[in-house]
Structure formats: structure tokens, C-alpha cells
Backbone as JSON, one array per atom type, in Angstrom:
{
  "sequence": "XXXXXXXXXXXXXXXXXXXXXXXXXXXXXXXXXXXXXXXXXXXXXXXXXXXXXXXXXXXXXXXXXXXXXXXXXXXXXXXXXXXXXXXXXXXXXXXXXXXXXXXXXXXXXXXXXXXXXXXXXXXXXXXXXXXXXXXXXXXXXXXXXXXXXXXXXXXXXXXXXXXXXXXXXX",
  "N": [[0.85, -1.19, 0.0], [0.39, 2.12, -0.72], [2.05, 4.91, 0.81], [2.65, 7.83, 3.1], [4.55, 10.17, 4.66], [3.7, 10.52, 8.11], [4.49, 13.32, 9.14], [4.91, 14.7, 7.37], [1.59, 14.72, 6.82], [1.08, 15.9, 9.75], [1.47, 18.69, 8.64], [-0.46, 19.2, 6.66], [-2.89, 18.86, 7.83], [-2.21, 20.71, 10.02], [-2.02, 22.93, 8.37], [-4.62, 23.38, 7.14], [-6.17, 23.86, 9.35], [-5.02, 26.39, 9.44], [-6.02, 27.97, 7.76], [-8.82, 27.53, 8.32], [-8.91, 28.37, 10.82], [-9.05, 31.39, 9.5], [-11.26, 31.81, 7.97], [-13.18, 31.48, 10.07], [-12.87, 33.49, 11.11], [-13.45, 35.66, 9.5], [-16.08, 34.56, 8.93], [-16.76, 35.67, 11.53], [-17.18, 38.62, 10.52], [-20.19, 39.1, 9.74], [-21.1, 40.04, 11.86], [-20.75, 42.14, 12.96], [-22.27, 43.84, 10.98], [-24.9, 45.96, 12.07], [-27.38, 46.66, 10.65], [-27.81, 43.64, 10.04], [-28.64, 42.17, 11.69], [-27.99, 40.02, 13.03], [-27.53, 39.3, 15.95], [-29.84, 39.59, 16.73], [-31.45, 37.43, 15.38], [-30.14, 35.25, 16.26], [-31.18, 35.01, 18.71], [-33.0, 33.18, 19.15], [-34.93, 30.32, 17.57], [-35.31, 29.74, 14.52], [-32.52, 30.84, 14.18], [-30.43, 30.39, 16.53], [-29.18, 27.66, 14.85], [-27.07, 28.96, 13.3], [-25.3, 29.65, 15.34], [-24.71, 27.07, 16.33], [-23.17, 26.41, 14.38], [-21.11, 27.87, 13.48], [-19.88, 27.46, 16.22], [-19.24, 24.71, 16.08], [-18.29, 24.47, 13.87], [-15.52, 25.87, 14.79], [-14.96, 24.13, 16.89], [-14.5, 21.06, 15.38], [-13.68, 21.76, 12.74], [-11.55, 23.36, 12.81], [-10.48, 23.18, 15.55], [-10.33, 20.18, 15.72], [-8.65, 19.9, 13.33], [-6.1, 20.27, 14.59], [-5.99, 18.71, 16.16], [-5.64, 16.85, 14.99], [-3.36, 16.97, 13.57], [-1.54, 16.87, 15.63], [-1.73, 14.54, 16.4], [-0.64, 12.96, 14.2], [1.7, 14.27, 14.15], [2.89, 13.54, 16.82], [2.37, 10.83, 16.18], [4.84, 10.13, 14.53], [7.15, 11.49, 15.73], [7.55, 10.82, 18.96], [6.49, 8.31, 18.78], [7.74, 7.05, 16.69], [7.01, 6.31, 14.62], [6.65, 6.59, 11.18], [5.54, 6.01, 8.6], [2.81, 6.71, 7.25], [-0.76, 5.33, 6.18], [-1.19, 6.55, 3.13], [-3.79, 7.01, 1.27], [-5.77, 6.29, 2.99], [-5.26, 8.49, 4.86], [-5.35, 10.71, 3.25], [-7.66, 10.89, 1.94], [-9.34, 10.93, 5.16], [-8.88, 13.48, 5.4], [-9.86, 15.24, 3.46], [-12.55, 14.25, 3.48], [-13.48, 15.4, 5.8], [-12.79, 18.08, 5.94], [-14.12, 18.93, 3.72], [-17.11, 18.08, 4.38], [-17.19, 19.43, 6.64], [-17.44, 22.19, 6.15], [-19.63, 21.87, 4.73], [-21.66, 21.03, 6.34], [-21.93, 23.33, 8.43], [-21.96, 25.42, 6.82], [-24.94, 24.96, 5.55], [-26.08, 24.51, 7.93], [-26.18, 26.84, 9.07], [-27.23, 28.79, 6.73], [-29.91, 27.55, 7.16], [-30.26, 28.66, 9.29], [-30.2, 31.58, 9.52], [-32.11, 31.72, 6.73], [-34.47, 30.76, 8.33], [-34.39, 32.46, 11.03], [-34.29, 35.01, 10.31], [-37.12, 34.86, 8.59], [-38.85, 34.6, 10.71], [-38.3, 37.24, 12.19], [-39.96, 38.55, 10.35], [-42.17, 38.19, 11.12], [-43.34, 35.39, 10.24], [-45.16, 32.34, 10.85], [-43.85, 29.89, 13.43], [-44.17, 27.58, 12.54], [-44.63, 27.96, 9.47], [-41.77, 29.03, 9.56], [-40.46, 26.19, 10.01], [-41.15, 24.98, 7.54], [-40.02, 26.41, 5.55], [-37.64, 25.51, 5.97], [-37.04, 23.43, 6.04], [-36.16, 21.58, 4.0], [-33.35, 21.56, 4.13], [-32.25, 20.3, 6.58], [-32.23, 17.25, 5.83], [-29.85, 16.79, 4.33], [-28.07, 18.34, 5.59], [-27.36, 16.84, 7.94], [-26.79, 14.5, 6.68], [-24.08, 15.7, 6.3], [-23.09, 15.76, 8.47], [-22.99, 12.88, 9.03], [-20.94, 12.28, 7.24], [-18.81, 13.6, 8.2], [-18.05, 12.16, 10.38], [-17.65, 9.82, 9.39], [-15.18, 10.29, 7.97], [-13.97, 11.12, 10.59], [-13.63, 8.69, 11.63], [-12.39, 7.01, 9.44], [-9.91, 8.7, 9.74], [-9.62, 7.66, 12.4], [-8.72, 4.94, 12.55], [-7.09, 4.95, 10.33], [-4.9, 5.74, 12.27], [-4.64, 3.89, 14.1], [-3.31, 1.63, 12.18], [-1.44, 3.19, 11.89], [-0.24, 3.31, 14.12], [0.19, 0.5, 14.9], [1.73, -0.17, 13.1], [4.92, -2.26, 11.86], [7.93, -1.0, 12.02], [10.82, -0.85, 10.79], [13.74, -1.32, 12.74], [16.67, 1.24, 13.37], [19.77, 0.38, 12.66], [22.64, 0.0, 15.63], [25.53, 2.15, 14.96]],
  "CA": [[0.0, 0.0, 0.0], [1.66, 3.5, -0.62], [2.08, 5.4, 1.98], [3.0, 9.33, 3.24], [5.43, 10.65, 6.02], [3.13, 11.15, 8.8], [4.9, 14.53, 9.72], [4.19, 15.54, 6.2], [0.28, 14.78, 7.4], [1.09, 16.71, 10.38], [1.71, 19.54, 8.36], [-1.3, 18.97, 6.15], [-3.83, 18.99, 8.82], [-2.24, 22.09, 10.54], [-2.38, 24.27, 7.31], [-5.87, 23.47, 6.9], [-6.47, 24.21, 10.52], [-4.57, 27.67, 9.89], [-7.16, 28.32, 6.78], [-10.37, 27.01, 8.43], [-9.19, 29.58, 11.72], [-8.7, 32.23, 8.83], [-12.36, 31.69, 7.12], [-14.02, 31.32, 10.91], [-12.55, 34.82, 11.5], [-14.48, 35.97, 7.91], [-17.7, 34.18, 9.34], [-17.51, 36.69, 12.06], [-17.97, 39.95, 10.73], [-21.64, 40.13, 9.76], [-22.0, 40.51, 12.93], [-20.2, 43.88, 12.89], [-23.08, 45.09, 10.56], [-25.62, 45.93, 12.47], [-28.53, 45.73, 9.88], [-27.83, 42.21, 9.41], [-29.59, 41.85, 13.11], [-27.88, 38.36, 13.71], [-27.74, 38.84, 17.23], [-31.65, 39.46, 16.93], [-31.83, 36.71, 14.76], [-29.47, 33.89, 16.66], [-31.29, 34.49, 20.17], [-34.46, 32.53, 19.15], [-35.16, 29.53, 17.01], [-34.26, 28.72, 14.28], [-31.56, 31.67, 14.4], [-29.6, 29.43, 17.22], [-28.45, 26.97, 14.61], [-26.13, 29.77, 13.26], [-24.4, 30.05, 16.45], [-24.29, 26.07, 16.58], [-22.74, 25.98, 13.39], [-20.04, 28.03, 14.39], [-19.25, 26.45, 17.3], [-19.3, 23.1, 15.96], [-17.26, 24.8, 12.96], [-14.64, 25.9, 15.33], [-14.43, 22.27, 17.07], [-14.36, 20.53, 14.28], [-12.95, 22.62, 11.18], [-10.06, 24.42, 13.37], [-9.44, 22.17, 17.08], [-10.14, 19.29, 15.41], [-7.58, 19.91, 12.41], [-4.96, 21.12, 15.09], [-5.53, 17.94, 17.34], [-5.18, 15.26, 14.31], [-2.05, 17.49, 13.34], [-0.66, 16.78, 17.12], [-1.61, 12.82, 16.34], [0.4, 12.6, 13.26], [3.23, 14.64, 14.63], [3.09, 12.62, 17.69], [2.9, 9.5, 15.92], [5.78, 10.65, 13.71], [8.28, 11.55, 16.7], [7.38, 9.89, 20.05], [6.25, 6.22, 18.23], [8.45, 6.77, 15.36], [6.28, 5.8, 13.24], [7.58, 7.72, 9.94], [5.08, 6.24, 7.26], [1.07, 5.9, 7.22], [-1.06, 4.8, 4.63], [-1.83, 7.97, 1.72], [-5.32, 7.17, 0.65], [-6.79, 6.91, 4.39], [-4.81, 9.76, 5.07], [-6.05, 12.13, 2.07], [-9.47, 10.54, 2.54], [-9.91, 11.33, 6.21], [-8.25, 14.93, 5.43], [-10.62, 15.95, 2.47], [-13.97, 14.29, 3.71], [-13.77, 15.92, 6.89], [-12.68, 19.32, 5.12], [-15.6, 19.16, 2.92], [-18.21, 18.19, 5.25], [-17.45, 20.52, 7.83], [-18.5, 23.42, 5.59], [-20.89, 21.77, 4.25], [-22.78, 20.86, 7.71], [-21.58, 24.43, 8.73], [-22.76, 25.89, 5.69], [-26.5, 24.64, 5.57], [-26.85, 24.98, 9.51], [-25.97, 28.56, 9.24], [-28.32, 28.66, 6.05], [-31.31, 27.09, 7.64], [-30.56, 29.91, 11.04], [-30.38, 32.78, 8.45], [-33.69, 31.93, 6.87], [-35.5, 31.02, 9.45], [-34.42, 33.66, 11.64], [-34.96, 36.64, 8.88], [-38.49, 34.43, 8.41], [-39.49, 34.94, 12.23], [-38.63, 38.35, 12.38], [-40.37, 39.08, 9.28], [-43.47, 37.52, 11.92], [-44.09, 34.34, 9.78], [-45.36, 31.61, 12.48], [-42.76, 29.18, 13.47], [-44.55, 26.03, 11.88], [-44.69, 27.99, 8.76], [-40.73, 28.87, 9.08], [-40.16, 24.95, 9.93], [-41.48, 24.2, 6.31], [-39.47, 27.24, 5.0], [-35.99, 25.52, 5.93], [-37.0, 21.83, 6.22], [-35.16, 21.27, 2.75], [-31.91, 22.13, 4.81], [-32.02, 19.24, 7.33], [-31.42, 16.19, 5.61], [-28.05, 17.35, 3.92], [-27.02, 18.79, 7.28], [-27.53, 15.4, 8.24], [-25.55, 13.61, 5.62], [-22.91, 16.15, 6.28], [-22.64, 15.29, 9.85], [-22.37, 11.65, 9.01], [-20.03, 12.6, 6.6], [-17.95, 14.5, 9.36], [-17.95, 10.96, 11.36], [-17.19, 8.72, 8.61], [-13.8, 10.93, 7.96], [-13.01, 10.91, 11.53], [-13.32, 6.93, 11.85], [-10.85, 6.81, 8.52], [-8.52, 8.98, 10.84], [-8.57, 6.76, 13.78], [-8.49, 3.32, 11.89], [-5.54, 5.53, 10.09], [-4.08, 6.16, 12.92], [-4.4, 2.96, 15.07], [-3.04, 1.09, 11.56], [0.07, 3.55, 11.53], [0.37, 2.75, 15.43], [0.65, -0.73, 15.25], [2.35, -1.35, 11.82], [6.02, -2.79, 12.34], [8.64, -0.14, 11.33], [12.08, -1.36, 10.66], [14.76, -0.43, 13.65], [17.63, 0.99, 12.88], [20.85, -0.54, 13.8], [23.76, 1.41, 15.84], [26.46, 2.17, 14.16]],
  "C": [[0.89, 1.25, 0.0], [1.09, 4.21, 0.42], [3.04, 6.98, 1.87], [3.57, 9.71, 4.73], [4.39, 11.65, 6.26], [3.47, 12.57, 9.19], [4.39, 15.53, 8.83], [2.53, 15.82, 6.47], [0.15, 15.59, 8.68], [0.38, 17.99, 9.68], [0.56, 19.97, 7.55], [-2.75, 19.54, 7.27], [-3.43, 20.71, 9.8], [-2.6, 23.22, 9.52], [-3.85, 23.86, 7.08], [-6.64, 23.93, 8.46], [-6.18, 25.73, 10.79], [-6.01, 28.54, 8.86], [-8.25, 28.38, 7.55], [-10.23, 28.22, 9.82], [-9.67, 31.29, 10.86], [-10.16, 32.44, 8.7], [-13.14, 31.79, 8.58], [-13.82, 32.8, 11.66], [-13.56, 35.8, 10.15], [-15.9, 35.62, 8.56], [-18.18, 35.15, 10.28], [-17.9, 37.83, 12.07], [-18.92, 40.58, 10.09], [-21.76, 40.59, 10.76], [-21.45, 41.62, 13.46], [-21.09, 45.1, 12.19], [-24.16, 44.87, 11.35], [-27.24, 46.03, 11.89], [-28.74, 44.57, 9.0], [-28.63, 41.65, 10.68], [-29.11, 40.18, 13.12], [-27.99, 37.98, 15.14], [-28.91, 38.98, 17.48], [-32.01, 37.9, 16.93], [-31.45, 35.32, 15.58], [-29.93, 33.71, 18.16], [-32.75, 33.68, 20.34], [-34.12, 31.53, 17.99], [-35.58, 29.62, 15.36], [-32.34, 29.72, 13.86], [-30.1, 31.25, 15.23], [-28.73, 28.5, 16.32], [-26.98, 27.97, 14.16], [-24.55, 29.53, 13.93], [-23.79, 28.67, 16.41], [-23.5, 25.45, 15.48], [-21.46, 25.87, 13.78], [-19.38, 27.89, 15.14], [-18.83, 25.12, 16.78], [-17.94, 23.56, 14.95], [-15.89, 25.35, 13.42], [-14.2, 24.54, 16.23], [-14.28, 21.55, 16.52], [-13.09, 20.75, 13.25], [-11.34, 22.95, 11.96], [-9.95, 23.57, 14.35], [-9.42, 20.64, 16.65], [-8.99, 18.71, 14.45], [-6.35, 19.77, 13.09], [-4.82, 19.61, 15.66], [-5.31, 16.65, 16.62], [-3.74, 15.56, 13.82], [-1.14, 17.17, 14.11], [-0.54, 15.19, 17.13], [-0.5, 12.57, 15.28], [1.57, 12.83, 13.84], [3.44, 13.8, 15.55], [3.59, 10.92, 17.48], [4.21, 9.11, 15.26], [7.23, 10.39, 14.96], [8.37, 10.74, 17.78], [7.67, 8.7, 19.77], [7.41, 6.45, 17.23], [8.02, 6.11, 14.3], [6.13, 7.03, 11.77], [6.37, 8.14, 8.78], [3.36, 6.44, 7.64], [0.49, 5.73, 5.74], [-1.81, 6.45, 4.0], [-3.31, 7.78, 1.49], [-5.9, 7.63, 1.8], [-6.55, 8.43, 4.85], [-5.54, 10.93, 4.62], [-7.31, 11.86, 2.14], [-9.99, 11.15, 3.99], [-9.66, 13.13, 5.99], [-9.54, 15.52, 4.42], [-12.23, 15.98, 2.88], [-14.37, 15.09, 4.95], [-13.46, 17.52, 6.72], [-14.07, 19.47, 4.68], [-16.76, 19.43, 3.41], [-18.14, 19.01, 6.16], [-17.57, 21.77, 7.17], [-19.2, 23.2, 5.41], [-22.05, 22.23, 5.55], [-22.89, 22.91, 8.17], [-21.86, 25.32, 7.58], [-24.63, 26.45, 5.59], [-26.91, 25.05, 6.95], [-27.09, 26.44, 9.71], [-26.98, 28.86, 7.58], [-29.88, 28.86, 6.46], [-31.12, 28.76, 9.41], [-31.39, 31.39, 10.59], [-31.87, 32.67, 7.83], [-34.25, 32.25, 7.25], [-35.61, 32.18, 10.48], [-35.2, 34.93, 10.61], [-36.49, 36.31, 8.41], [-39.51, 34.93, 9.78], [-39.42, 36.41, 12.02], [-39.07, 39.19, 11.98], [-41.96, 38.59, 10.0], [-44.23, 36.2, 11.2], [-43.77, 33.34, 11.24], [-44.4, 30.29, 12.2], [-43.27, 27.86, 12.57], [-44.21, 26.47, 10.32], [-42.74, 28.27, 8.43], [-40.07, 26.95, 9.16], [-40.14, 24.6, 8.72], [-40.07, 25.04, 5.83], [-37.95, 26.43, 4.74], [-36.34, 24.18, 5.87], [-36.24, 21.45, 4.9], [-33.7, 21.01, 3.23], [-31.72, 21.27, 5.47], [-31.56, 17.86, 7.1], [-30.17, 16.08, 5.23], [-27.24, 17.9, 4.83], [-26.78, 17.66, 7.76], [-26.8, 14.6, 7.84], [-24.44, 14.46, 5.99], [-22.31, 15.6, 7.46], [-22.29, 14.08, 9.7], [-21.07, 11.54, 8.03], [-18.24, 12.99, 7.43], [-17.35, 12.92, 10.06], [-17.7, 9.97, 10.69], [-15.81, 8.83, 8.54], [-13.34, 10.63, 9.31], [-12.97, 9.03, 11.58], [-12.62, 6.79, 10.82], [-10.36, 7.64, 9.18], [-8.08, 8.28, 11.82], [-8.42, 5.49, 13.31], [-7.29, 3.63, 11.2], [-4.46, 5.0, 10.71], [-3.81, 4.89, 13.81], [-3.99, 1.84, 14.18], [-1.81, 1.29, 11.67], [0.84, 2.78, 13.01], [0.88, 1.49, 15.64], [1.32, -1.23, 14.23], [4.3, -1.39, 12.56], [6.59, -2.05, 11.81], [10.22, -0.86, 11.79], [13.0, -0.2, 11.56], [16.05, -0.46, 12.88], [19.06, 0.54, 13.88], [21.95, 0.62, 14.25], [24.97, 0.99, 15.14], [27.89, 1.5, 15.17]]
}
């Protein structure tokens, strides 16, 4: 199976962790204009998912990037484990990229609506319909999110235990 110097995957996972802080710094300044009324909008239902996007999109997208960055490196130096396998690797790295905008995308979507629907006084059943389109694909994203991390730790508990050739002293 070909395989990629975990450190290099370090390095991988942190620069996407430096991006995804970059872009979650961008997410925050609607809320600098003040006739975008998000903090109207995010202290009631369905305005909240917004907020839970964000959050999730900073645990995820950015501490999550940083703390599979600290596994590779770790596994890299500590274990000495040099190689891991490339596909799982670039697989867990991309699907969990992807999906965490996505999910973080649509959630903050469906807030925005619905919020700007409420405070426009349509009745909550009628914003429920408004965004219900938005839920199943948030849905798939999230499992999406959790498929990627289980190819990181099956990755990672493959690189841990594979046999790496010692070297001899000179």
C-alpha cells in the first residue's frame, strides 16, 4: 500500500487548521453590521443553529484539524512511526474538510432563513417548512464528518501498530 510521512500529514492537517481559523474569522464579521440583526436573529429559534454551526465549525474545522495534526506529529516523533497509509490519510483529510463546511454551511443557512423568516413575523410552523429542505443534507454532512473521523482513527491505530524497521547502531 503506498504510503505518506506522517509529519508531512502533520503539516497537512495544521495548514488546513490555519485556513479554516482564517475563514471562521471571515464568518464573524456580519456581525459587525448591524442591519444584518444576527444577534436578533441567533437568540431565538431557528436563528440558534447559526451560532451552533459556528461552534461546531470551530471544534471541528479548526481544534479538530490542530488535534489530528498533534496525532500525526506525535505518531511521527514519540512512536516513530515515519510512514502511514496515503489514501486513508487524504481521505480522512478531504472528507472531513468538505463536510465541515458543508454541515456548517446549511446549519448557518437554515438559522439565516429562518431567523430573517421569524422576524419578518411568519409563524414558526410555517418557518419549519421554509428551511425543512436544509435538514437532511445537514444530516448527511454530519455523518459525513464521522465517517472521515473513523478513517482517521483506523488511520491512525493502523500507523500505530504497523512494524517499522529499527535501525541498527552504528
Amino acid at each position: 500500500m503506498e504510503t505518506i510521512e506522517t509529519e508531512r500529514m502533520a503539516r497537512y492537517f495544521m495548514y488546513i487548521a490555519l485556513v479554516n481559523a482564517f475563514a471562521a474569522a471571515i464568518f464573524t464579521t456580519p456581525i459587525l453590521v448591524p442591519t444584518f440583526g444576527i444577534p436578533l436573529i441567533a437568540g431565538i429559534f431557528p436563528g440558534t443553529w447559526m451560532l451552533i454551526a459556528y461552534l461546531a465549525f470551530l471544534a471541528v474545522g479548526v481544534m479538530g484539524m490542530v488535534g489530528w495534526a498533534a496525532m500525526y506529529y506525535l505518531a511521527s516523533h514519540l512512536l516513530e512511526k515515519k510512514k502511514t497509509s496515503k489514501i486513508f490519510a487524504i481521505m480522512h483529510l478531504v472528507i472531513v474538510e468538505v463536510s465541515v463546511y458543508g454541515f456548517a454551511a446549511l446549519m448557518s443557512a437554515a438559522g439565516w432563513v429562518g431567523g430573517q423568516a421569524l422576524r419578518q413575523g411568519l409563524a414558526v410552523a410555517a418557518v419549519g417548512f421554509l428551511i425543512e429542505w436544509l435538514i437532511l443534507p445537514t444530516g448527511a454532512f454530519v455523518a459525513l464528518v464521522v465517517l472521515g473521523q473513523v478513517l482517521g482513527i483506523l488511520n491512525m491505530l493502523r500507523t500505530i501498530r504497523s512494524k517499522t524497521a529499527k535501525t541498527m547502531p552504528a
